[in-house]
KETOR-239481 format. One line per 2 residues: number of its first residue (from 1); their letters; for each residue x, y, z of C-alpha. Coordinates in steps of 0.5 Angstrom, whole numbers, plus 2048, in hexadecimal, padded with zeros to 3 digits. Example, Ala and Ser with C-alpha at 12.3 -4.5 7.8 and 13.67 -1.06 7.14 Angstrom:
1 = AS = 819 7F7 810; 81B 7FE 80E
//
This chain:
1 = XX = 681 7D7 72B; 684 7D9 731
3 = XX = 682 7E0 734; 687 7E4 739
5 = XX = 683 7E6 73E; 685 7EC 740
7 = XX = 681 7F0 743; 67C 7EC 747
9 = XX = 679 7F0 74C; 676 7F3 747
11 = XX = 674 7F0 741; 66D 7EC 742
13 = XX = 66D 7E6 746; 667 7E1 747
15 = XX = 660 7E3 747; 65B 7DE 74A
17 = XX = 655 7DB 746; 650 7E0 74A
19 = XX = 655 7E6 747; 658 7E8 74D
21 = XX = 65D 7ED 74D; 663 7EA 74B
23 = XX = 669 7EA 750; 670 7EB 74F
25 = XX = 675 7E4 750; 67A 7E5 755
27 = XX = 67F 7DF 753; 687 7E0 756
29 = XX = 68B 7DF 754; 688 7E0 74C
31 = XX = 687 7DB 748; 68B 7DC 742
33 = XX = 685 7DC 73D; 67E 7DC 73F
35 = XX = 679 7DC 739; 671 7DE 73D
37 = XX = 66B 7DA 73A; 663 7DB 73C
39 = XX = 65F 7D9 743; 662 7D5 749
41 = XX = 662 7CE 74C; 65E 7CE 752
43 = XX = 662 7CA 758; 65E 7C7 75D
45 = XX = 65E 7C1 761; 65E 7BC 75D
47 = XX = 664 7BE 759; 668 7B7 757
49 = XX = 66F 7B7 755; 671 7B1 751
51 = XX = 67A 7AF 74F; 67C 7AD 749
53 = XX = 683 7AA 746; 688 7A6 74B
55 = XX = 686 7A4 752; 68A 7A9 758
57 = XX = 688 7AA 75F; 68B 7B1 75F
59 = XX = 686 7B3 75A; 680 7B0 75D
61 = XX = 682 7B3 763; 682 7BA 760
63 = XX = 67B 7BA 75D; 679 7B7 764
65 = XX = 67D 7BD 767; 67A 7C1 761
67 = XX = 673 7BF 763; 673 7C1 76A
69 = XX = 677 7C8 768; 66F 7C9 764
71 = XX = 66C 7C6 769; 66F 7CB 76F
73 = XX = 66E 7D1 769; 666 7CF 768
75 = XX = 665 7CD 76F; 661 7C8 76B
77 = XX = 65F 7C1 76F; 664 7BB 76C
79 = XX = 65D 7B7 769; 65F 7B5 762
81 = XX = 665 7B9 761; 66B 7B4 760
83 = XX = 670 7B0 75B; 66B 7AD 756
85 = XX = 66C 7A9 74F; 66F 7AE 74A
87 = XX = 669 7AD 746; 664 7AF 74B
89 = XX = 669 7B4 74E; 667 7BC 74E
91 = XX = 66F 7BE 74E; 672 7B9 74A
93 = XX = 67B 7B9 74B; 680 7B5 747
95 = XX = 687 7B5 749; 68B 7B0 744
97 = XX = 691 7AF 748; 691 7AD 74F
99 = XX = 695 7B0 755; 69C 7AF 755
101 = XX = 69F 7AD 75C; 6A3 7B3 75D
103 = XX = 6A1 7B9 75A; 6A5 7BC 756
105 = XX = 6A7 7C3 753; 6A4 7C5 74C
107 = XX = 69E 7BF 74C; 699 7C2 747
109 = XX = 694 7C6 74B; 690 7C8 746
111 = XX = 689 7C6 745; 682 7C9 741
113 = XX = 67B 7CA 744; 675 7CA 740
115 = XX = 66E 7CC 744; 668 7CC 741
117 = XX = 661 7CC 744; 660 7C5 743
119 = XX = 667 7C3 747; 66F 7C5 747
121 = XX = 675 7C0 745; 67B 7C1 747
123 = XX = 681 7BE 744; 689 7BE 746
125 = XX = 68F 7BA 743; 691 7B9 74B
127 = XX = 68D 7B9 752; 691 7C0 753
129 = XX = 68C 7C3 74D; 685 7C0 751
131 = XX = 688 7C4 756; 689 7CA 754
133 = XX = 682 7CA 750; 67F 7C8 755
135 = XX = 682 7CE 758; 67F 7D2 754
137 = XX = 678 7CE 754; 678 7D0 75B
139 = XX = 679 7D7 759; 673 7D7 754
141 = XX = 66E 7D6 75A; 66A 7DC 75B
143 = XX = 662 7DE 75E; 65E 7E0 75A
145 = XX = 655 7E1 759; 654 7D9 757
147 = XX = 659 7D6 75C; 660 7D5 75C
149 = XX = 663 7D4 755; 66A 7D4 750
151 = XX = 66A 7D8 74A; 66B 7D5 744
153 = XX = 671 7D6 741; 677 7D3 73E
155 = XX = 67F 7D2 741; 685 7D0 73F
157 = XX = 689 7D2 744; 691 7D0 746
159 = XX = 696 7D4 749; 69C 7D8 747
161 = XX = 6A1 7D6 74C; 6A2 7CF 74F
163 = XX = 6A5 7D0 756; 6A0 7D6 759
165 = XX = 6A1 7D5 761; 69F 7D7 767
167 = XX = 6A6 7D8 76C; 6A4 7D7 775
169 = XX = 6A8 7D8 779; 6A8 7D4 780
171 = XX = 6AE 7D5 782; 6AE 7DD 785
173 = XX = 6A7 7DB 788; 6A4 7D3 788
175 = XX = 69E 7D2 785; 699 7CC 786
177 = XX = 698 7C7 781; 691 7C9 781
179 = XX = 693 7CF 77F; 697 7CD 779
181 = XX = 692 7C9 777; 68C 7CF 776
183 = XX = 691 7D3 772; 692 7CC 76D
185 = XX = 68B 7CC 76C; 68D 7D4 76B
187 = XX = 692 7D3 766; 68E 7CD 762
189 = XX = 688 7D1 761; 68C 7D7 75E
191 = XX = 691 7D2 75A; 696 7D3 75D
193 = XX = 69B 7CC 75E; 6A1 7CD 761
195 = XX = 6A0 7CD 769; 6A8 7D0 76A
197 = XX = 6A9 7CE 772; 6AE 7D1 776
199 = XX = 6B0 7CC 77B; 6B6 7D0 77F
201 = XX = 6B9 7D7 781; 6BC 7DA 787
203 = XX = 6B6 7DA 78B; 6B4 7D2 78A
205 = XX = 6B5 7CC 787; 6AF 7C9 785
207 = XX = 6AF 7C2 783; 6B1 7BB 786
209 = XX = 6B7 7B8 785; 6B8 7B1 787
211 = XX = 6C0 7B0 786; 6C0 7B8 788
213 = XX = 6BB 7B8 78F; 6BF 7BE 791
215 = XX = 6BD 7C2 78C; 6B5 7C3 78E
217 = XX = 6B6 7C1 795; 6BB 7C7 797
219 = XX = 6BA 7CC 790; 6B2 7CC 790
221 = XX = 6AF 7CE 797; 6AA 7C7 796
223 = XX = 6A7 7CA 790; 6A9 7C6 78B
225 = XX = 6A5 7C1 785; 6A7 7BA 786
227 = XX = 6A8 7B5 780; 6A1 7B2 780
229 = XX = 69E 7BA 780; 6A3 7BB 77A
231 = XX = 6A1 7B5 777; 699 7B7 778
233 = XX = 69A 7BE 776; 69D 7BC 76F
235 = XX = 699 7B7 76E; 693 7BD 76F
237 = XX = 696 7C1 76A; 697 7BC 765
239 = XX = 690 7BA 765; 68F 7C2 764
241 = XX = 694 7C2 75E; 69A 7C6 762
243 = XX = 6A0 7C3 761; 6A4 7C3 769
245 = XX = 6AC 7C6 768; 6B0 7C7 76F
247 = XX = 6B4 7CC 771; 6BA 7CC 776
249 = XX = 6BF 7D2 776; 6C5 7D1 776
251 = XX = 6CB 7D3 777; 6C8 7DA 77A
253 = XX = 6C1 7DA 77E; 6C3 7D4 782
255 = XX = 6C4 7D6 789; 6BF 7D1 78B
257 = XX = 6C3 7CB 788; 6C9 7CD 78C
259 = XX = 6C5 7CD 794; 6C5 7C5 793
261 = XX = 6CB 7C5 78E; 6D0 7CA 790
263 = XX = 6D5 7C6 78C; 6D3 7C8 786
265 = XX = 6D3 7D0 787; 6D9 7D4 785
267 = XX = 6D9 7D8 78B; 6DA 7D5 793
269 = XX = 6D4 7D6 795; 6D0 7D5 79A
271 = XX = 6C9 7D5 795; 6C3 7D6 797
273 = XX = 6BD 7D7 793; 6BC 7DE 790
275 = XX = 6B5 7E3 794; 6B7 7E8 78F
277 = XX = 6B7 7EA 787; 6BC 7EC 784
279 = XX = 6C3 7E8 77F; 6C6 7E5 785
281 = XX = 6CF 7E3 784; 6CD 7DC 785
283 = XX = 6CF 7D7 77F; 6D2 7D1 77F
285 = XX = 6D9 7CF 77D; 6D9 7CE 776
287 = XX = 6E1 7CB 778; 6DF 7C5 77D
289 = XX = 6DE 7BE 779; 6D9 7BD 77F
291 = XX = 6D4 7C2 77C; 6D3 7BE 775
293 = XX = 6D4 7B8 779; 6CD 7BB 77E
295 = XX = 6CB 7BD 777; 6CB 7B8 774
297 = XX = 6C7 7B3 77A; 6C2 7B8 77A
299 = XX = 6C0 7BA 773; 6C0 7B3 771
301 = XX = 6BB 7B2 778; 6B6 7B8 775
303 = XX = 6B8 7B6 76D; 6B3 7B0 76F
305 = XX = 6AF 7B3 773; 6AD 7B8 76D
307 = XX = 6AB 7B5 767; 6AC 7BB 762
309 = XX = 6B2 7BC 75E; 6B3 7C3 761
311 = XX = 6B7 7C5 767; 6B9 7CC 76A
313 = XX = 6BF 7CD 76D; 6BE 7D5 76E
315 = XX = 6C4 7D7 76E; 6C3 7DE 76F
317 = XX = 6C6 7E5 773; 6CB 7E2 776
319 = XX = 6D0 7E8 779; 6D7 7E4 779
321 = XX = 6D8 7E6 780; 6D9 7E0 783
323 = XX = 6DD 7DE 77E; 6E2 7E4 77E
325 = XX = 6E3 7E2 785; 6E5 7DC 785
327 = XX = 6ED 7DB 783; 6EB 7D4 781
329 = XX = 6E7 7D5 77C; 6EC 7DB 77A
331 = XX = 6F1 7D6 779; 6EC 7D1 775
333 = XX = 6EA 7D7 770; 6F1 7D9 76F
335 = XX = 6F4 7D2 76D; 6EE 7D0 769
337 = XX = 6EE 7D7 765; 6E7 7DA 768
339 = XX = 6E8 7E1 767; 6E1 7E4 76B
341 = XX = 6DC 7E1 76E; 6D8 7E0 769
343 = XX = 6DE 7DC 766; 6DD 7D7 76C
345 = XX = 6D5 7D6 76C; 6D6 7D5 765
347 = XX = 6DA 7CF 767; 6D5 7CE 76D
349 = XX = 6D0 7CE 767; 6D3 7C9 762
351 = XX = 6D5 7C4 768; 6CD 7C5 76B
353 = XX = 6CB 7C4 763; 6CF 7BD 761
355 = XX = 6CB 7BB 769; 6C4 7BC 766
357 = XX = 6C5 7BA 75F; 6C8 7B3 763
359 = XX = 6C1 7B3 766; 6BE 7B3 75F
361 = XX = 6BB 7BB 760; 6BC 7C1 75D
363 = XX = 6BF 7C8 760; 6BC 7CD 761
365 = XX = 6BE 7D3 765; 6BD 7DB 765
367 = XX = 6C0 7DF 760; 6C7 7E1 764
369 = XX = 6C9 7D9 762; 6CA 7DB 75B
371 = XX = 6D0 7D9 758; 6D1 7D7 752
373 = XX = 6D6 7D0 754; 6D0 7CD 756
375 = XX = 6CD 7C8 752; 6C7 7CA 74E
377 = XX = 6C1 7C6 751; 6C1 7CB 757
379 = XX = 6BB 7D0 758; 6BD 7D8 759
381 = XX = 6B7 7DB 75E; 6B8 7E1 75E
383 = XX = 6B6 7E6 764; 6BA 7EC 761
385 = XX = 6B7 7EE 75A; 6B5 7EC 753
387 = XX = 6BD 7EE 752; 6C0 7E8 755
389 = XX = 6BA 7E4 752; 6BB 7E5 74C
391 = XX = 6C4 7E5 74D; 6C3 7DE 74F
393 = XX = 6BF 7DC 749; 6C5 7DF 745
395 = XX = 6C9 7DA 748; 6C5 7D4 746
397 = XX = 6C2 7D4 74D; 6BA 7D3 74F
399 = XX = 6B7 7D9 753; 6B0 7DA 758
401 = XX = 6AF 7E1 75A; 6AC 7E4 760
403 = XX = 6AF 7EA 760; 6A9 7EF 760
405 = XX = 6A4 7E9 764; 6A7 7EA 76A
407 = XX = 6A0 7EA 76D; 6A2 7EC 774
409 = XX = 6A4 7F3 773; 69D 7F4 772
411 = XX = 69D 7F8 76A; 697 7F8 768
413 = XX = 694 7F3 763; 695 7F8 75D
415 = XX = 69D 7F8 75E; 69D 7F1 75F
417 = XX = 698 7F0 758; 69E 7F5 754
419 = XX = 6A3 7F1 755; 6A5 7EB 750
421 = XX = 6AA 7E6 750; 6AB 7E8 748
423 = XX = 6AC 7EF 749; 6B3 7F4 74A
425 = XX = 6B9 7F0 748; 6B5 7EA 747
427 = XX = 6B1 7ED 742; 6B7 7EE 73D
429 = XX = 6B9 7E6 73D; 6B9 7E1 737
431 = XX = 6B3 7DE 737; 6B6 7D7 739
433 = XX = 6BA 7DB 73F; 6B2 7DD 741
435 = XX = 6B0 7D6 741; 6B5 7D5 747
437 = XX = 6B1 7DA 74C; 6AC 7D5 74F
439 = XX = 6A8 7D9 753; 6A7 7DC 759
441 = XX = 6A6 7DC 760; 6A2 7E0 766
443 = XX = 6A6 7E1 76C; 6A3 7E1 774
445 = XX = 6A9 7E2 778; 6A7 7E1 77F
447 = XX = 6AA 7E7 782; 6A2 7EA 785
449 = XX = 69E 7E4 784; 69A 7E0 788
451 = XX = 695 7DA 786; 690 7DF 788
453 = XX = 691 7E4 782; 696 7E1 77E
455 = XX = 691 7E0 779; 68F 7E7 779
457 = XX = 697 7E9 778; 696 7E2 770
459 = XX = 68F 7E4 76E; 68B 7E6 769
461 = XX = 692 7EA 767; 695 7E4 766
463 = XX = 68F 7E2 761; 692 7E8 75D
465 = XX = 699 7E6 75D; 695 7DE 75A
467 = XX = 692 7E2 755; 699 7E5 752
469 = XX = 69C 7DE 753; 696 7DA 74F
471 = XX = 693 7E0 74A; 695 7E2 743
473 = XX = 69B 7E8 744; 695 7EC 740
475 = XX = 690 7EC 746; 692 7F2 74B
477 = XX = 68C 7F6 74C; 68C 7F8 753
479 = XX = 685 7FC 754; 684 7F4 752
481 = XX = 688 7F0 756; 685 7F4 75C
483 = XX = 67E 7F4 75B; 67F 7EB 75A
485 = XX = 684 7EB 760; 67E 7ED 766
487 = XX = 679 7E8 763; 680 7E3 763
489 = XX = 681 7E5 76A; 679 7E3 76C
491 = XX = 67A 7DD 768; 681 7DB 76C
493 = XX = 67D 7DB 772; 679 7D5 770
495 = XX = 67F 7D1 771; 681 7D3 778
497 = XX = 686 7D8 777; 685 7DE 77C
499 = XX = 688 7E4 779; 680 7E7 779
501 = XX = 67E 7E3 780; 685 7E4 785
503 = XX = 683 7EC 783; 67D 7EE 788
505 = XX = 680 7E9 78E; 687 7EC 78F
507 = XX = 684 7F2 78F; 67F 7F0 794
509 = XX = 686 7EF 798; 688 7F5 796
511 = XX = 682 7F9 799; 680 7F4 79F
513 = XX = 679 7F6 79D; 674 7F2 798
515 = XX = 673 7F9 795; 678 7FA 791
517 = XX = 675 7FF 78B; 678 804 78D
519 = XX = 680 801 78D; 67E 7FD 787
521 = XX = 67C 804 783; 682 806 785
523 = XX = 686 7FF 783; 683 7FF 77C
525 = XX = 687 805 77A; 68E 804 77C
527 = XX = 694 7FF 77A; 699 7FC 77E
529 = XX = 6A0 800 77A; 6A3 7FD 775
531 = XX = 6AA 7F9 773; 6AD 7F8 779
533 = XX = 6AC 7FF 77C; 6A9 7FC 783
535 = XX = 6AF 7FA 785; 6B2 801 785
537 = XX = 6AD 805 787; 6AB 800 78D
539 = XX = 6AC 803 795; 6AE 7FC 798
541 = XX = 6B2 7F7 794; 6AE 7F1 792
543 = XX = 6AF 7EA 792; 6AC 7E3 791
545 = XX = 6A9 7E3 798; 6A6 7EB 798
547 = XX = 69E 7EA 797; 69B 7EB 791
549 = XX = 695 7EF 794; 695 7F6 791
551 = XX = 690 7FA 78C; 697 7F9 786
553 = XX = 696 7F2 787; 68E 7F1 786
555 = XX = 68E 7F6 780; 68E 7F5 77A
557 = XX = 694 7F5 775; 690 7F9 770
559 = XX = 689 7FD 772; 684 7FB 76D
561 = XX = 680 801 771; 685 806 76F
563 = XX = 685 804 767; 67E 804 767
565 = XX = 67E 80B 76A; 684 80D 765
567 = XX = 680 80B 75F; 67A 810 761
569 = XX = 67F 815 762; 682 814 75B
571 = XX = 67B 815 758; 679 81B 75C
573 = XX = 680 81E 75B; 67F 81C 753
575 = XX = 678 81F 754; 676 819 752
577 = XX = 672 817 758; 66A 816 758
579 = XX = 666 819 75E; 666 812 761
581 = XX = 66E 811 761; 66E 819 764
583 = XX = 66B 816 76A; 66E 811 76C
585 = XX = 674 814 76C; 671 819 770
587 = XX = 66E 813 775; 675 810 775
589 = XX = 678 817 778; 673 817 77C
591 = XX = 674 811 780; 67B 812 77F
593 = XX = 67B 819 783; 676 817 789
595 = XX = 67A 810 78B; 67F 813 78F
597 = XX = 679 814 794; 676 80E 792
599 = XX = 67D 80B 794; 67F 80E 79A
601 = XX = 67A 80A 79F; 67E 803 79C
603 = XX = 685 808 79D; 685 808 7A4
605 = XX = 683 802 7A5; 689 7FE 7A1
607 = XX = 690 7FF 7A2; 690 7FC 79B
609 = XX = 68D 802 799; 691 808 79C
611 = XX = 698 808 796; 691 809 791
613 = XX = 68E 80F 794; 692 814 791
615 = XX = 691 811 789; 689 810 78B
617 = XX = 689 818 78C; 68D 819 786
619 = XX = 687 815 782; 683 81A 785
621 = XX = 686 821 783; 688 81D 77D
623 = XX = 680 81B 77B; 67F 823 77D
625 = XX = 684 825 779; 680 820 773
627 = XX = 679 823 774; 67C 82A 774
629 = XX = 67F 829 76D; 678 826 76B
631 = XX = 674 82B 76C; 678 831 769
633 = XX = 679 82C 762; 670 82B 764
635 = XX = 66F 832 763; 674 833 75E
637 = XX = 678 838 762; 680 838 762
639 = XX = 683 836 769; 687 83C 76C
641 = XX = 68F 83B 76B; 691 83C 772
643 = XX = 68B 837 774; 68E 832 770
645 = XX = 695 834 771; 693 832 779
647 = XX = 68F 82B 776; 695 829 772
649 = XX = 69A 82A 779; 694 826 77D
651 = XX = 694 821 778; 69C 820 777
653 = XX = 69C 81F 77E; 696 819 77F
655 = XX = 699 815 779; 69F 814 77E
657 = XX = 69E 80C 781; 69C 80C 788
659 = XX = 69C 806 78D; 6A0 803 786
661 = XX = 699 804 782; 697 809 77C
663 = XX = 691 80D 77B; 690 80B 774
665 = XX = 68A 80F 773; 68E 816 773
667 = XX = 691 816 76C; 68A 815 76A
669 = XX = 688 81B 76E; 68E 81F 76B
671 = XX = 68B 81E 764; 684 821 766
673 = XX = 688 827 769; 68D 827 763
675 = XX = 686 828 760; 683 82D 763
677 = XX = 689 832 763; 68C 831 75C
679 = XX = 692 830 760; 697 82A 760
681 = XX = 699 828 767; 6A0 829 768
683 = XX = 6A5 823 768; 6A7 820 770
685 = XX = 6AD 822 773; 6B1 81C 775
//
């Protein structure tokens, strides 16, 4: 019988043939059912792997890949540990299909794991389920007093939406191909299985074009994939599961198409390429037969290149200014009866639409290419809400949504876990208009990102995100999710990615100095601010040139230091807290009060570090203010009213974001203030 296994980081996990202590297991994304059985299986190096059914190349170089994976994960030496015949196998896999050429949307992904002290099988409908069980194998690897081993257990496991995507943007900032390929193995190794990759903007064109060179030589600055690098990135992420979809923006954020082709504009130029952020006026003019005829050519050249049946024309916030401008397109709009604006690119969609599917593709474009004279095999991706997800599916229309999984606007992982394609107006669709929300997307606009912490700005967050996209609707515990995200993260680290390992060099940078206690103590506890209040609270303008240098750019979207503290705060305020929890809140207030002198050696030194002083020394007074509190809810004295008065004004005043970052730990300490008097904090005044 098929057990929800719901509650996994605290029910009993595996116990070792010595009676260890039993651990608990920290899958993400969660299985769908997981059912614990007695002992373990011991790893050691002469683990063998033997494939059943039909002979596939992708598939043996998957359990080679998995080997190494085990290998780097065990540090054990290669010996015996290799593909062997299933018969004598310790891990036996069977797949009963082999791979397609192309990867396609909806291929079966289930698999079941069955490990027993005496061995594992794997068994999936397709290479996809190895997989994603071999994933989850990974996961299960653990330390433990008799070496390293894998719990007992049995999983049978398959997604909840087939489309569970990952969107990069390259266009605002370039990122290497080396780069893009650590974040696949990123992706696979969470499940995730569409990498959506965002080719153009206003700040550069990206991709070579042979019939078009103009297009990466004047619109890119250099930097940009050529076809042989596409072709080898898509073939890594099909050998990872993960199914490649372009995306070229079009009519709007395509100012670095017209830098080489001005003709193609609705404006007299001159173009060049964007240095700011921002919705620019540049679209293309939807009334020239010499757009769709370009079109046409260069669709058609990236519709070979990209063997997947989806492609993205973008097709988002375009201003119209270009087009009110230009009497041209008025007269055009007037004698074909286009009323607005969004009348025109409705009839820029339907052109651009009969041109993809003419190559053999199917469209796909964000939600404001919604209408419903389009034809039905389109796909909706919908950046503005579950309502327009759930209106296109009303309409007959598929729909992914990424609204909610904008990783850049730095939400914590907990408001991205919250947010279900299934949920709001979706929620209340037939059961048939369900089915056509295929999933989601996570989102990396390039705006702040760099090849040195843009996988800090994907991960581990984005494992939370794969986890709503694969798991059972029912799994929502977030003290859970958390407590399985940090062992993810550290598992992340293994294949390279360097969300954990880029943190310590840039503050090196920062500091100039090797010692960087202090300046760490201090970044541990601040965020960079949220949704896109960088831009209105920055002093200078930035632009895709301005370093990217700063303590916001090295610090971490979300302060696993800070829920720690959190935690402790809520036990103590609950009266809750052990002896041992009192402490290290009190050792943590501590360190937080006396690293400002700490700091100030690293401050004189630094011109990185002047814009911060101000919130150093309010992580001071703000630690003080904390230690107080402890001490009146110690001795079990009510703290005097104008004291606390006085904290809160302290406290509303420190929770301001300075140099574009936000003490985090402060609501944490207007709790134990809030505690000590008996009284709530008053609402801030904006």
């Amino acid at each position: 019988m098929r057990v929800i296994f719901l509650v996994l980081m605290f029910c009993a996990a595996f116990a070792s043939a010595s009676a260890t202590e039993p651990q608990p297991l920290s899958l993400m994304p969660m299985p769908a059912s997981v059912h614990m059985k007695a002992g373990q299986f011991m790893l050691d190096s002469s683990f063998t792997v033997g494939i059943g059914g039909p002979s596939d190349p992708r598939l043996q170089r998957t359990v080679e890949r998995f080997l190494d994976d085990v290998r780097r994960q065990t540090a054990m030496p290669p010996l015996d540990m290799k593909v062997a015949d299933a018969a004598q196998a310790k891990l036996v896999i069977h797949s009963e299909h082999g791979s397609k050429a192309v990867q396609e949307l909806g291929e079966d992904e289930s698999y079941s794991l069955e490990i027993t002290p005496a061995g594992a099988t794997l068994n999936a409908v397709t290479p996809l389920g190895v997989m994603r069980g071999l994933q989850t194998f990974l996961q299960l690897v653990k330390t433990t007093s008799d070496g390293f081993a894998v719990p007992a257990v049995t999983i049978q496991d398959k997604p909840r939406f087939p489309w569970r995507g990952l969107m990069i943007d390259v266009g605002r900032h370039f990122i290497p191909l080396d780069v893009l390929k650590r974040n696949l193995d990123g992706m696979a190794a969470v499940k995730l299985n569409v990498f959506h990759w965002h080719l153009s903007e206003n700040q550069g064109f990206r991709i070579e074009s042979k019939k078009f060179p103009k297009l990466q030589e004047m619109g890119s600055d250099g930097l940009y994939y050529t076809q042989d690098e596409v072709r080898e990135l898509i073939a890594y992420a099909w050998d990872r599961g993960i199914r490649v979809v372009p995306e070229f923006d079009m009519p709007g954020h395509s100012t670095a198409w017209f830098v080489g082709y001005p003709e193609l504009a609705s404006g007299p130029g001159p173009y060049q390429i964007e240095r700011k952020w921002g919705v620019f006026d540049p679209a293309m003019d939807p009334t020239e037969e010499r757009t769709y005829k370009f079109l046409d050519g260069f669709i058609g050249e990236m519709a070979k290149l990209f063997p997947d049946q989806y492609f993205h024309i973008g097709g988002d916030e375009v201003n119209g200014k270009e087009w009110n401008a230009n009497p041209k397109i008025q007269a055009f709009m007037r004698a074909h009866g286009l009323k607005t604006n969004q009348d025109l690119q409705a009839y820029f969609n339907t052109r651009v639409q009969k041109i993809v599917s003419k190559h053999g593709k199917t469209m796909v474009g964000w939600d404001e290419i919604l209408r419903p004279d389009l034809p039905k095999d389109i796909v909706v991706q919908s950046w503005r809400g579950q309502d327009s997800l759930a209106a296109a599916a009303k309409l007959g229309y598929r729909g992914i949504l990424s609204f909610g999984y904008y990783v850049d606007l730095m939400w914590p992982a907990s408001r991205h876990y919250e947010v279900d394609p299934i949920s709001g107006a979706a929620a209340n669709l037939t059961t048939d208009e369900m089915k056509l929300i295929l999933g989601g997307e996570a989102c990396m606009w390039s705006e702040y990102v760099s090849p040195e912490n843009i996988d800090s700005r994907i991960w581990p967050r984005t494992a939370a995100i794969a986890e709503r996209l694969w798991s059972p609707q029912s799994v929502t515990d977030v003290n859970s999710m958390y407590q399985r995200l940090q062992e993810v993260s550290r598992w992340l680290d293994w294949l390279g990615l360097t969300h954990n390992s880029a943190y310590n060099p840039m503050l090196r940078r920062i500091a100039g100095s090797d010692d960087i206690s202090a300046l760490r103590t201090f970044a541990d506890v601040v965020e960079p601010v949220k949704d896109y209040n960088r831009e209105e609270l920055a002093t200078v303008e930035a632009t895709s040139l301005s370093p990217l240098n700063r303590v916001i750019d090295a610090a971490r979207p979300e302060s696993s230091t800070a829920r720690e503290f959190a935690d402790l705060v809520n036990s103590i305020v609950a009266g809750k807290a052990t002896a041992e929890e009192k402490r290290q809140a009190r050792a943590m207030l501590t360190l937080w009060r006396d690293n400002q002198n700490n700091l100030q050696p690293l401050e004189a030194q630094s011109f990185l570090l002047k814009e911060i002083v101000p919130l150093s020394q309010d992580l001071s007074t703000v630690s003080a203010t904390g230690l107080q509190a402890l001490d009146y809810i110690d001795r079990g004295e009510r703290a005097p009213e104008p004291w606390a008065a006085q904290q809160f004004a302290l406290l509303e005043q420190a929770q301001k974001p300075k140099a574009q970052l936000l003490l985090v730990v402060v609501p944490s300490v207007q709790k134990l203030v809030e505690a000590s008097s008996g009284l709530k904090a008053p609402t801030p005044q904006k």
